[in-house]
N, CA, C and O of each residue as an XYZ file, in Angstrom:
808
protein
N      23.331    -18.132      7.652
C      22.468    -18.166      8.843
C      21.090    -18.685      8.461
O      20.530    -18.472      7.386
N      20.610    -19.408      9.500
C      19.163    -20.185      9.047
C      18.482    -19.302      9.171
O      19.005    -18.262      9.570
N      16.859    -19.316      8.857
C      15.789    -17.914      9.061
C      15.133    -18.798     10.387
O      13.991    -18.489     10.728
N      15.694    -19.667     10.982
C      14.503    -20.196     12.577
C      16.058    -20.812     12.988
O      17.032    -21.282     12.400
N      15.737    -20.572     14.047
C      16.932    -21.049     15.271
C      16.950    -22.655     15.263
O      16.138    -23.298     14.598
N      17.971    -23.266     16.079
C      18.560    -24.449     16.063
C      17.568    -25.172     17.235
O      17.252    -26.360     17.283
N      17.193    -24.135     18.124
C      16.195    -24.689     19.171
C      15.122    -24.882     18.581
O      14.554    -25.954     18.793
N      14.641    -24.107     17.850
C      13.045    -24.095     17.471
C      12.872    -25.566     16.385
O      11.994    -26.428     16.437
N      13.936    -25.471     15.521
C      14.118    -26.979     14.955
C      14.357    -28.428     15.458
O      13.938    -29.454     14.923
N      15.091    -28.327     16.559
C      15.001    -29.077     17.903
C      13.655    -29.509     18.299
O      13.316    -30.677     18.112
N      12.814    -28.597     18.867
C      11.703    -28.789     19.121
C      10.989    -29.169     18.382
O      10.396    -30.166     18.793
N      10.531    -28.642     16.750
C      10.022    -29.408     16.092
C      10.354    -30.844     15.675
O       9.472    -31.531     15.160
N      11.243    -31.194     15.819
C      11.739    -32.644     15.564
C      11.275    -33.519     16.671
O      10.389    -34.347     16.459
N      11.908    -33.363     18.022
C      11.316    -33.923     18.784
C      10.070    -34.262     19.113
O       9.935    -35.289     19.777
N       8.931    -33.524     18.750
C       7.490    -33.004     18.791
C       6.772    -34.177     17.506
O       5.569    -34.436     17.518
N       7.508    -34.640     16.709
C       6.874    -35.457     15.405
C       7.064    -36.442     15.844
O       8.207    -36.781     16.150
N       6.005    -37.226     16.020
C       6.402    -38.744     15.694
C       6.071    -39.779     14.612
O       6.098    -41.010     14.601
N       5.751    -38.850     13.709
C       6.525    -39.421     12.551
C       7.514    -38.703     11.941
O       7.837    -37.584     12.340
N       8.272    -39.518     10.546
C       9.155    -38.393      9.936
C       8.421    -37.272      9.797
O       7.275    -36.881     10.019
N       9.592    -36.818      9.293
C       8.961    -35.337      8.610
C       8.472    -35.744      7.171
O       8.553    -36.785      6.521
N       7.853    -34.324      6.905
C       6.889    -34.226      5.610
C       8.165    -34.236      4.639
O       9.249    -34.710      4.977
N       7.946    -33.752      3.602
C       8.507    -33.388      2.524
C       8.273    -31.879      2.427
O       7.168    -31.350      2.303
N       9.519    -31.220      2.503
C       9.194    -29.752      2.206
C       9.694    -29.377      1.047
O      10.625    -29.926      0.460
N       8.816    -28.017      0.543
C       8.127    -27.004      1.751
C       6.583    -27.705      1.997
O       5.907    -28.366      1.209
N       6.271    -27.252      3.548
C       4.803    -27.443      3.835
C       4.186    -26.564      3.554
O       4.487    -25.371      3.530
N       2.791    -27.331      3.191
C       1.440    -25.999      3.292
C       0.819    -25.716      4.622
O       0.638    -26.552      5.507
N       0.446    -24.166      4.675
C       0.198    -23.541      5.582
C      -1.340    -22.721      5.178
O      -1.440    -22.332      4.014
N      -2.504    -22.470      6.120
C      -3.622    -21.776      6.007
C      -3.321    -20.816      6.676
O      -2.646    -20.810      7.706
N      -4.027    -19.538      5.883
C      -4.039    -18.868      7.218
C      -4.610    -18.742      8.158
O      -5.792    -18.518      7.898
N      -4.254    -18.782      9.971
C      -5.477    -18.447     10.989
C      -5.849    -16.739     10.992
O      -5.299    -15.687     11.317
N      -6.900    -17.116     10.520
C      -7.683    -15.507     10.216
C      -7.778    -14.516     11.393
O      -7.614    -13.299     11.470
N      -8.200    -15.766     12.554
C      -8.096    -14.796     13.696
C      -7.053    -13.959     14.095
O      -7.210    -12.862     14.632
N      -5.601    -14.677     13.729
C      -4.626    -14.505     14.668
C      -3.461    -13.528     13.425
O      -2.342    -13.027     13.528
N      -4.113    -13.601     12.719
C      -3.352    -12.749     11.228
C      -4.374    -10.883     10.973
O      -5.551    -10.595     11.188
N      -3.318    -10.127     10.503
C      -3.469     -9.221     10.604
C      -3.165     -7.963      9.373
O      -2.448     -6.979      9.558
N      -3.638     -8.173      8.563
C      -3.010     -7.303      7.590
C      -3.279     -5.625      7.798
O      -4.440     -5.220      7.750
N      -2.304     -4.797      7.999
C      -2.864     -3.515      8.717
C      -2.341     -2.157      7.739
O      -1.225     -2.518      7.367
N      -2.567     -0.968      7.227
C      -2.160     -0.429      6.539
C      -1.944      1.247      7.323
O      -2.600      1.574      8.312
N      -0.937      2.142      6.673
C      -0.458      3.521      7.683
C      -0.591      4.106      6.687
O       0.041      3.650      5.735
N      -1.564      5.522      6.406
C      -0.988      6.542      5.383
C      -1.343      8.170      6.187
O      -2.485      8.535      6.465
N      -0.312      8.836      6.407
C      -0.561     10.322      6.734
C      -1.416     11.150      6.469
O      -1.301     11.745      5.397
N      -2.634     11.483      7.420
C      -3.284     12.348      7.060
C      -3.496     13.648      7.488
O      -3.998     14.019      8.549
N      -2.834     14.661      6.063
C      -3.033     15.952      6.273
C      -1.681     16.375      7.084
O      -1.418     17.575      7.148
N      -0.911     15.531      7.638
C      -0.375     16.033      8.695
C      -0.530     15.762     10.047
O       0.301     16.163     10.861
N      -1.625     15.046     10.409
C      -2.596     15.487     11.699
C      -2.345     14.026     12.270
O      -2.351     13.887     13.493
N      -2.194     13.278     11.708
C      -2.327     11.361     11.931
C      -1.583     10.669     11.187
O      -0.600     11.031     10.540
N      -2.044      9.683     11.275
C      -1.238      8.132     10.832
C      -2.516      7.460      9.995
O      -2.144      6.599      9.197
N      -3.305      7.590     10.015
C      -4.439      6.990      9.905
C      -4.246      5.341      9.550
O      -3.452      5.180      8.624
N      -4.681      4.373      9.973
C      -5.070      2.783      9.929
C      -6.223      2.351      9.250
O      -7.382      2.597      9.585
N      -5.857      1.706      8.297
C      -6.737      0.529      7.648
C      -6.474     -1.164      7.676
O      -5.307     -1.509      7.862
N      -7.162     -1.879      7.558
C      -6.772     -3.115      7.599
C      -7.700     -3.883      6.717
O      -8.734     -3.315      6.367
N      -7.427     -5.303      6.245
C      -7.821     -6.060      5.233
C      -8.348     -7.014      5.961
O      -7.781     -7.776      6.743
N      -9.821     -6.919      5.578
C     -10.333     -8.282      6.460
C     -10.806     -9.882      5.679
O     -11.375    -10.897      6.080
N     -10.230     -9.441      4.415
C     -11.113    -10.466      3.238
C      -9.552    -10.694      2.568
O      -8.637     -9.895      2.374
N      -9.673    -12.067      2.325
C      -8.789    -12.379      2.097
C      -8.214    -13.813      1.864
O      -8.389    -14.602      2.793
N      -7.502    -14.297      0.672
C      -7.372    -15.229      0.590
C      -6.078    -16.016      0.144
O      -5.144    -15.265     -0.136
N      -5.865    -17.122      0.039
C      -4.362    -17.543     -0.106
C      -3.311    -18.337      0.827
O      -3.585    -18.531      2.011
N      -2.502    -18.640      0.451
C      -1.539    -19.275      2.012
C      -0.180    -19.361      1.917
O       0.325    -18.399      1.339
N       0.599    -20.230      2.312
C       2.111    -20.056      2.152
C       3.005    -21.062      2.494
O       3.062    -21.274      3.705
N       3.861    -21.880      1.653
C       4.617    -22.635      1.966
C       5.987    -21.875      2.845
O       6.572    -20.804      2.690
N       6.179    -23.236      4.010
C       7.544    -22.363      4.470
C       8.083    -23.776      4.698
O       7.538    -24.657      5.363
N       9.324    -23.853      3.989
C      10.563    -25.167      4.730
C      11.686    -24.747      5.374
O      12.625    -24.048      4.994
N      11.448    -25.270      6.387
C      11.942    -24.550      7.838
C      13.762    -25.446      7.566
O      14.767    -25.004      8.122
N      13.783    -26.356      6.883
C      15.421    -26.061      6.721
C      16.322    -25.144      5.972
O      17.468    -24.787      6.243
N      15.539    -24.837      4.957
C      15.597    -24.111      4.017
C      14.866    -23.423      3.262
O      14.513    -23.705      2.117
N      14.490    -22.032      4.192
C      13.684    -21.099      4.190
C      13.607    -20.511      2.954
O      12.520    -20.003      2.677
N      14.764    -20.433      1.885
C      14.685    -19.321      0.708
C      13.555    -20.559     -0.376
O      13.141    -20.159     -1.463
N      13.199    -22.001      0.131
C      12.159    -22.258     -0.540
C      10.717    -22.183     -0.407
O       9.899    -23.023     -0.780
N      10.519    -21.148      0.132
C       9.141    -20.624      0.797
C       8.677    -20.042     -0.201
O       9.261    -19.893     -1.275
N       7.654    -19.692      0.065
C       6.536    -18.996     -0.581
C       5.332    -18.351     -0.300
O       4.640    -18.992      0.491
N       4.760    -17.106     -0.752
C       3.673    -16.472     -0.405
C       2.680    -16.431     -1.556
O       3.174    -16.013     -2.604
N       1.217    -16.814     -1.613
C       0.509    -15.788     -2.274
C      -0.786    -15.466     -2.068
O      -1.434    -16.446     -1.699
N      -1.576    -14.211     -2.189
C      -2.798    -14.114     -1.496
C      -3.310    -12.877     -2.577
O      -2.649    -12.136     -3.305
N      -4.711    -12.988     -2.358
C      -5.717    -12.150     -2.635
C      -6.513    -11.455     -1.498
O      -7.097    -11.939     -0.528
N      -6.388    -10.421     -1.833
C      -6.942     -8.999     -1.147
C      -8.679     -8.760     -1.810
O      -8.957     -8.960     -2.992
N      -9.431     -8.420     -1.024
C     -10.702     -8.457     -1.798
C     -10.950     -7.286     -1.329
O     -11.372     -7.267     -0.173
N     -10.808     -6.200     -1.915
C     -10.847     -4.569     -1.861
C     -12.502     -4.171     -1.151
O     -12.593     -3.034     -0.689
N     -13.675     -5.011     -1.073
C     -14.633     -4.860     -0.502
C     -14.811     -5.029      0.874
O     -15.661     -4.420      1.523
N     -13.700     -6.187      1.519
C     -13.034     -6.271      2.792
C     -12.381     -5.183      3.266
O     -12.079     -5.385      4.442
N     -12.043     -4.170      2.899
C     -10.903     -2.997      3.787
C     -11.671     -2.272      4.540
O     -12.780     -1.858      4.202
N     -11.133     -2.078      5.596
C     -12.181     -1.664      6.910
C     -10.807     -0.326      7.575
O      -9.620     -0.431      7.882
N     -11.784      0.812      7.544
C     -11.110      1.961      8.250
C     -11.745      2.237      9.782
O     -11.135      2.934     10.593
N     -12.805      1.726     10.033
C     -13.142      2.104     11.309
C     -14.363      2.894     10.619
O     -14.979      3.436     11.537
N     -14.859      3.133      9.605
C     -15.662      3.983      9.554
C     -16.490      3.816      8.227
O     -15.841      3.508      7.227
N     -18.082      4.014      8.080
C     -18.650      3.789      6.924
C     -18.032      4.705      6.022
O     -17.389      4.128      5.146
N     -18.023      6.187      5.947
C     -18.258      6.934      4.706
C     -16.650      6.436      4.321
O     -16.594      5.905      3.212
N     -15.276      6.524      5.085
C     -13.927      6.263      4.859
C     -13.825      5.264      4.156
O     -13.099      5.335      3.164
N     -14.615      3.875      4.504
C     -14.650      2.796      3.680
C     -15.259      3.330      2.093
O     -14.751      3.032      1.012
N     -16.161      3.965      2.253
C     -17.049      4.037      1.149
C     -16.422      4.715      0.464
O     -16.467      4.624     -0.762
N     -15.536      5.732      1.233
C     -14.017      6.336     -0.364
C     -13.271      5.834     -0.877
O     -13.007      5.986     -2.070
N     -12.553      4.858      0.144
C     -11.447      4.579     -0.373
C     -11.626      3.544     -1.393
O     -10.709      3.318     -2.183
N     -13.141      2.656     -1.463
C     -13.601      1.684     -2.310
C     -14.431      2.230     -3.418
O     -15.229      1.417     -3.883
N     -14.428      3.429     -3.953
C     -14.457      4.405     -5.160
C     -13.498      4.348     -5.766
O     -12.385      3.969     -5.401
N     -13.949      4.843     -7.081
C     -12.697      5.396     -8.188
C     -11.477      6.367     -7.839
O     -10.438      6.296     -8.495
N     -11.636      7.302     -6.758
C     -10.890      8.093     -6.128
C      -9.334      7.135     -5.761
O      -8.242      7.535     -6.164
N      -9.490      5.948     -5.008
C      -8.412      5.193     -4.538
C      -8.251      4.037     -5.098
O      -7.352      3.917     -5.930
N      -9.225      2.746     -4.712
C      -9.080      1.611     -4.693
C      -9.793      0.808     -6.135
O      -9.588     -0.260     -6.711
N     -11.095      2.440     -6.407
C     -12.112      1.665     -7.343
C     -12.734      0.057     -7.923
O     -12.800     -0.554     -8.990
N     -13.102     -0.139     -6.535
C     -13.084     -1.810     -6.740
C     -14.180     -2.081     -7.531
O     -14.219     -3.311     -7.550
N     -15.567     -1.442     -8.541
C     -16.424     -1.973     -9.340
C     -15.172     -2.631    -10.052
O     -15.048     -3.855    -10.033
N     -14.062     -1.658    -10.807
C     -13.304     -2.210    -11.978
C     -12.016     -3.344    -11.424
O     -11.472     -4.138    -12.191
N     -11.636     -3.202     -9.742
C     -10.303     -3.768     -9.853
C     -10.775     -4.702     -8.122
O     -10.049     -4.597     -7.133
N     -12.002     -5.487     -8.125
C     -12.451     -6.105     -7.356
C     -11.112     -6.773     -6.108
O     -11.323     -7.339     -5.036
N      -9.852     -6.457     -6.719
C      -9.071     -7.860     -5.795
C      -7.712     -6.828     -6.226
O      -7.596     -6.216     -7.288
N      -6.608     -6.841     -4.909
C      -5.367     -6.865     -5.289
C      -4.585     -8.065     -4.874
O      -5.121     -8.595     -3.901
N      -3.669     -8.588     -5.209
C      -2.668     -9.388     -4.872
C      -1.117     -9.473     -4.618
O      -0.458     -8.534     -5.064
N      -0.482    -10.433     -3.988
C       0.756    -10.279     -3.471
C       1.086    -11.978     -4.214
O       0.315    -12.924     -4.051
N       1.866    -12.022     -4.698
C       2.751    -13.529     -4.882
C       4.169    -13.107     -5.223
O       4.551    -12.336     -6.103
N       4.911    -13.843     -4.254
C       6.554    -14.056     -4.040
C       6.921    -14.932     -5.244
O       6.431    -15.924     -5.784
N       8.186    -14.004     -5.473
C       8.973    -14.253     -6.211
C      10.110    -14.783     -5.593
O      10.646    -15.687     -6.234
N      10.685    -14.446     -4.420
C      12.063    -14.502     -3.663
C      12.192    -14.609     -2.411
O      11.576    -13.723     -1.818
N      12.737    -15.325     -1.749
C      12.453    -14.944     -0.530
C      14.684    -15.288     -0.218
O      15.452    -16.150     -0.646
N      14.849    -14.176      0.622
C      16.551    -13.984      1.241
C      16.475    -14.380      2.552
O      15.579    -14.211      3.380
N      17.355    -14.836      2.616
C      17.772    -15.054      4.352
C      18.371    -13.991      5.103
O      19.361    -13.675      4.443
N      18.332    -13.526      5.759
C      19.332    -12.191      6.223
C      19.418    -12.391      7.589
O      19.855    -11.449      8.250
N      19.151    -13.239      8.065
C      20.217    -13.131      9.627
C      19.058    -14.568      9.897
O      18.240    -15.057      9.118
N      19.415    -14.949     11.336
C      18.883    -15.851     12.339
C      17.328    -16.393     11.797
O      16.768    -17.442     11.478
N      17.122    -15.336     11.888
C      15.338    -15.464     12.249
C      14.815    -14.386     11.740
O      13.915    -13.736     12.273
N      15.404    -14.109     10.569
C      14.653    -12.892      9.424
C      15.220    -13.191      8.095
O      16.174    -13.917      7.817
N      14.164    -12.234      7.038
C      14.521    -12.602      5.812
C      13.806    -11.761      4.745
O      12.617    -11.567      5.000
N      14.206    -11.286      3.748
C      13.364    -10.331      3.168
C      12.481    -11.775      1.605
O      12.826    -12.715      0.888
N      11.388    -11.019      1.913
C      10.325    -11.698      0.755
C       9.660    -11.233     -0.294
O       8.440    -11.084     -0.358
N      10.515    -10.979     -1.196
C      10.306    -10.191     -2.603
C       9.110    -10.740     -3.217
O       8.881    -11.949     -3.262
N       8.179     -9.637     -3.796
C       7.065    -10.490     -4.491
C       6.155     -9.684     -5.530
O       6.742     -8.627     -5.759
N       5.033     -9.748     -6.208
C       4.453     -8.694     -7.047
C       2.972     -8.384     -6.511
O       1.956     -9.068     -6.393
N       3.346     -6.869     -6.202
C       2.100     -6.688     -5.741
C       1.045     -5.581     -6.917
O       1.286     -4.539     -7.526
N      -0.158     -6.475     -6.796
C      -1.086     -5.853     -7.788
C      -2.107     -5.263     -7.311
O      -2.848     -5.738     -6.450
N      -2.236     -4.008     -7.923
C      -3.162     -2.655     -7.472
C      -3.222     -1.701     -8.241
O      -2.389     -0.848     -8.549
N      -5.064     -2.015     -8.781
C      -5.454     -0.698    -10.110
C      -4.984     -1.830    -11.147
O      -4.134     -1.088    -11.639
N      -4.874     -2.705    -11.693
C      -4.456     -3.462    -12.248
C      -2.437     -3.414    -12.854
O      -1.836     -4.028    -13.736
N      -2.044     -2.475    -11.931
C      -0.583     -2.046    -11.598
C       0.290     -3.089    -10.996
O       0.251     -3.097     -9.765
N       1.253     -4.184    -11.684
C       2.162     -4.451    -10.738
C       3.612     -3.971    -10.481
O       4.268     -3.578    -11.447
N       4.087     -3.976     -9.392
C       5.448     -3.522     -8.808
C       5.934     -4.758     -7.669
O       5.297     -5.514     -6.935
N       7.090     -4.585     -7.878
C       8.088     -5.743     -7.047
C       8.119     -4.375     -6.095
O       8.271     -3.156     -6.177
N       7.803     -5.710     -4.891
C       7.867     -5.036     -3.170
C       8.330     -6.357     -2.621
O       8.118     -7.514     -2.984
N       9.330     -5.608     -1.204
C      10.012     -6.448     -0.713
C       9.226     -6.512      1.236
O       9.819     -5.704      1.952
N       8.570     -6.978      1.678
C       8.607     -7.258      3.125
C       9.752     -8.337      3.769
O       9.909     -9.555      3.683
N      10.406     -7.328      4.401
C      11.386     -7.519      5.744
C      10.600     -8.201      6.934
O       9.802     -7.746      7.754
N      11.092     -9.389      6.732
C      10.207    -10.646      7.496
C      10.667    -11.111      9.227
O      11.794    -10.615      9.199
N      10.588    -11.516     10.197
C      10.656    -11.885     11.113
C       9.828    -13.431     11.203
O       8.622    -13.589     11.013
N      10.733    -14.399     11.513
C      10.372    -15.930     11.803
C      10.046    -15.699     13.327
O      10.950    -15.208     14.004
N       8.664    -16.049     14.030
C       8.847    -15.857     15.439
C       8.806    -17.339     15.998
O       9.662    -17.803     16.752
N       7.975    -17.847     15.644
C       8.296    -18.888     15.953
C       7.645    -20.247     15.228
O       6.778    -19.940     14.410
N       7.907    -21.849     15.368
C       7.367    -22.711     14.781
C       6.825    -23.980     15.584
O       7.609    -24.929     15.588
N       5.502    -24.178     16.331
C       5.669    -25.128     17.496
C       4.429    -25.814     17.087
O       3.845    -25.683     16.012
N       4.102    -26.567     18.089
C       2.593    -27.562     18.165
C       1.642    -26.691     19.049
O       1.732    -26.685     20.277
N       0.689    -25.930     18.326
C      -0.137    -24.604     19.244
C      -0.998    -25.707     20.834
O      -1.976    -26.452     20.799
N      -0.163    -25.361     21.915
C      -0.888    -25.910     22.855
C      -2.226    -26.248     23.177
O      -2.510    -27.146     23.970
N      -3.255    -25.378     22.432
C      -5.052    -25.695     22.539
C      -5.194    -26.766     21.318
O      -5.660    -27.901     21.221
N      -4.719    -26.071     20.653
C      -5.785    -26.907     19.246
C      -4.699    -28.474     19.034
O      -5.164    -29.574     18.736
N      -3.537    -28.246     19.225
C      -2.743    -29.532     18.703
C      -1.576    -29.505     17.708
O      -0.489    -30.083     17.722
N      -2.370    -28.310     16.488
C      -2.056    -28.166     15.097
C      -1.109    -27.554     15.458
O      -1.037    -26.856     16.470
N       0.108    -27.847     14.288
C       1.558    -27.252     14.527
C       0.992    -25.668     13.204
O       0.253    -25.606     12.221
N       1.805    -24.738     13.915
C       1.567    -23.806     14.079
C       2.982    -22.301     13.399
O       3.584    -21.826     14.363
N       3.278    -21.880     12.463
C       4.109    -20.824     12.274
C       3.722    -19.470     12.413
O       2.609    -19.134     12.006
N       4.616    -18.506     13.019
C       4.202    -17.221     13.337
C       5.143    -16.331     12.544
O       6.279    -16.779     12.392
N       4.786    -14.824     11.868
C       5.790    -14.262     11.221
C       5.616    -13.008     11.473
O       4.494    -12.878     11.964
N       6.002    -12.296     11.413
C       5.634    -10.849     11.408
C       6.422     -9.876     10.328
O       7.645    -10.014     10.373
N       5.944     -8.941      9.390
C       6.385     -8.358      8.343
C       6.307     -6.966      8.088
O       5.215     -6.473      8.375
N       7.277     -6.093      7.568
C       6.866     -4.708      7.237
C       6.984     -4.443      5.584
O       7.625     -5.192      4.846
N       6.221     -3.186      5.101
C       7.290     -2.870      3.848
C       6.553     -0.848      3.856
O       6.039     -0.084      4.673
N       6.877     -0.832      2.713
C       6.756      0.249      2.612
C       6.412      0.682      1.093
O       7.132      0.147      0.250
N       5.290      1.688      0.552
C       4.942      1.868     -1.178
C       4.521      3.188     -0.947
O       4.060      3.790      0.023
N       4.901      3.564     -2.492
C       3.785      4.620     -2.951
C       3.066      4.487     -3.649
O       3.239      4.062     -4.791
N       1.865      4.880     -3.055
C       0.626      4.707     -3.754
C       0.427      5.272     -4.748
O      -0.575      4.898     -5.358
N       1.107      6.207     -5.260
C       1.249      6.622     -6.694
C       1.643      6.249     -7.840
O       1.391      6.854     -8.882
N       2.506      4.893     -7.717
C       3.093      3.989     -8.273
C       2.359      3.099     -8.525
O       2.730      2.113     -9.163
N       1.001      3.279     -8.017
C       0.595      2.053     -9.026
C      -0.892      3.327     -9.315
O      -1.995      2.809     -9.488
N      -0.845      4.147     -9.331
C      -1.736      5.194     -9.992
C      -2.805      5.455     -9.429
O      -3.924      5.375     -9.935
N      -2.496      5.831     -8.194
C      -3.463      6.374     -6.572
C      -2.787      7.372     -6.382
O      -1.778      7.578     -5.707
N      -3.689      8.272     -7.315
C      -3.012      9.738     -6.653
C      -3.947     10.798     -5.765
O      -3.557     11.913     -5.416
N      -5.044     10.323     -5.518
C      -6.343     11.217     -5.204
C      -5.586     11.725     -3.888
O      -4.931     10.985     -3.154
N      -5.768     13.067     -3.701
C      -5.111     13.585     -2.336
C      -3.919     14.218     -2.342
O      -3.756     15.122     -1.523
N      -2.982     13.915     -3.149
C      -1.658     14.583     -3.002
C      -1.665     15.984     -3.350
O      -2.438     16.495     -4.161
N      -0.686     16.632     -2.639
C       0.424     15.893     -1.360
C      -0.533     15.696     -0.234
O      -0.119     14.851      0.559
N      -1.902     16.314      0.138
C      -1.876     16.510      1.738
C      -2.136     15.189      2.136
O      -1.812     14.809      3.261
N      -2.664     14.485      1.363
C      -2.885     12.802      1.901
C      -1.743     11.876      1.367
O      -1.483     11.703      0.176
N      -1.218     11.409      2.239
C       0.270     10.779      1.787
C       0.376     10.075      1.076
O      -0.444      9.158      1.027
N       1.491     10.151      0.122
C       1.461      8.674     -0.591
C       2.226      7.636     -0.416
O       2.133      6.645     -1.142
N       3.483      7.776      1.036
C       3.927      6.886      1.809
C       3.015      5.631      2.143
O       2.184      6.232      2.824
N       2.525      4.151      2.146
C       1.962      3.648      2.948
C       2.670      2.767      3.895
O       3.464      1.926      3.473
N       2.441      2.905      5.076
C       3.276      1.356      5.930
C       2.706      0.783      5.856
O       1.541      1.174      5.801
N       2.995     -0.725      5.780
C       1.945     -1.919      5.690
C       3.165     -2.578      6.838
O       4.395     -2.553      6.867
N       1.981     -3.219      7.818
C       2.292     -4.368      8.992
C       1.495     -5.299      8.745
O       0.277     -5.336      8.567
N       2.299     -6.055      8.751
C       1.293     -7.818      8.701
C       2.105     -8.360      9.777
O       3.292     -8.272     10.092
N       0.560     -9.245     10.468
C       0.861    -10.636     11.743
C       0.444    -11.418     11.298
O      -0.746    -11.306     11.003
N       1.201    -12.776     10.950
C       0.827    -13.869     10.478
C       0.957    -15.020     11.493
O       1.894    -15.007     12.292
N       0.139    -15.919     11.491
C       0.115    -17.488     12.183
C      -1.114    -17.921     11.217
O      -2.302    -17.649     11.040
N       0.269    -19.065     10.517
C      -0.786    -20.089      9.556
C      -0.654    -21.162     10.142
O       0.245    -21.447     10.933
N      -1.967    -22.155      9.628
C      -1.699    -23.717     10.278
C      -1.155    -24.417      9.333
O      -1.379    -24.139      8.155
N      -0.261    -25.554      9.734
C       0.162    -26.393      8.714
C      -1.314    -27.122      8.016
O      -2.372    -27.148      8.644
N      -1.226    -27.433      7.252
C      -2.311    -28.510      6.232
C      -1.834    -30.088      6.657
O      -0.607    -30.086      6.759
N      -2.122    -30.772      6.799
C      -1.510    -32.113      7.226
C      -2.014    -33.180      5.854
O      -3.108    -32.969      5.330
N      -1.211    -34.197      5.403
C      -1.451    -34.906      4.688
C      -2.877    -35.942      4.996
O      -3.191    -36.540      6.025
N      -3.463    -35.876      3.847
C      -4.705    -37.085      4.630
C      -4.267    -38.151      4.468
O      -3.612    -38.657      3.557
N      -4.993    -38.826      6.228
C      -4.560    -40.285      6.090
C      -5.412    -40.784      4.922
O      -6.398    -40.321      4.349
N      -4.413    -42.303      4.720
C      -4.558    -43.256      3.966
C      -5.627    -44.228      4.611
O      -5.483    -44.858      5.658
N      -6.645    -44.222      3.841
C      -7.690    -45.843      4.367
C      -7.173    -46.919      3.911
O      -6.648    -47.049      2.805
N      -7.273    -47.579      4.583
C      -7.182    -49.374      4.050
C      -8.196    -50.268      3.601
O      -8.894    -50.847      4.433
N      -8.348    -50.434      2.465
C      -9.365    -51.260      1.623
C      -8.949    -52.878      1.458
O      -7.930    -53.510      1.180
N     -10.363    -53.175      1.801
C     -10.249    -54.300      1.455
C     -10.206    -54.846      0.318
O     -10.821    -54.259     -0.572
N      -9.514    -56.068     -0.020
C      -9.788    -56.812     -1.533
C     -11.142    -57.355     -2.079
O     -11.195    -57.871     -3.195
């Protein structure tokens, strides 16, 4: 099974008028429209939400053949935003995240599976505390078109996974602060387009 439908490839074909690129393409991310969001239990009482607002990296995806894709990005631990000064100001201590010593975590794919239509799991190494562990996000292809305002062709994804934060040696809190985390990511990157060629004179 492909990871994008027969229509959505349809459409992109029709939509080019030129050939196609050579895949896989490069993709930026749109910052606006991307979302990196984080879940850890607190106390019992909540869910509590964080999200990553700093951030860098991008991702090849070849939409015939999705398992040659790719992810990789940097997390800039001074970017994580809880909704709140002093919350930020813990979790970016030695207690959790301690970013004087570990300024950045990262994600780069190793694998990416096809598993049905328009999903696919994307194995990769994620680094935190200077800790890495293979984590897998269970991916969703939503869609791949020419974004009607701007022009720029356009991929959308959406992703889950799941860690313990103890595993990479975040233990401040346990048990009453969880060490389950959910992580949700919304992605829409833009393709990168090849630069045209000038014509010089002799």
């Amino acid at each position: 099974m492909r990871f994008f439908s027969l229509a959505a490839a349809t459409t992109l074909c029709l939509s080019l008028a030129q050939p196609a690129f050579a895949a896989p393409e490069q993709y930026e991310f749109d910052k606006a429209h991307t979302q990196v969001l984080f879940f850890v239990n607190h106390l019992g009482f909540s869910n509590s939400q964080g999200e990553f607002l700093d951030y860098d990296g991008g991702f090849t995806f070849d939409e015939e053949n999705p398992e040659n894709s790719s992810v990789e990005v940097t997390f800039n631990i001074d970017g994580l935003d809880m909704d709140d000064e002093k919350w930020d100001a813990h979790l970016k201590n030695p207690d959790f995240f301690n970013m004087e010593e570990y300024p950045t975590m990262t994600f780069k794919s190793t694998d990416v599976e096809v598993t049905g239509e328009n999903t696919g799991n994307i194995t990769g190494d994620l680094t935190i505390l200077g800790v890495t562990k293979p984590v897998v996000l269970e991916t969703v292809f939503n869609k791949a078109d020419v974004h009607p305002y701007s022009g720029k062709h356009v991929a959308g994804f959406s992703a889950n996974s799941k860690i313990n934060r103890s595993d990479f040696g975040m233990d401040y809190g346990l048990p009453g602060i969880g060490d389950e985390v959910i992580i949700r990511i919304e992605v829409e990157g833009v393709r990168v387009e090849p630069a045209e060629e000038t014509e010089t004179e002799e």
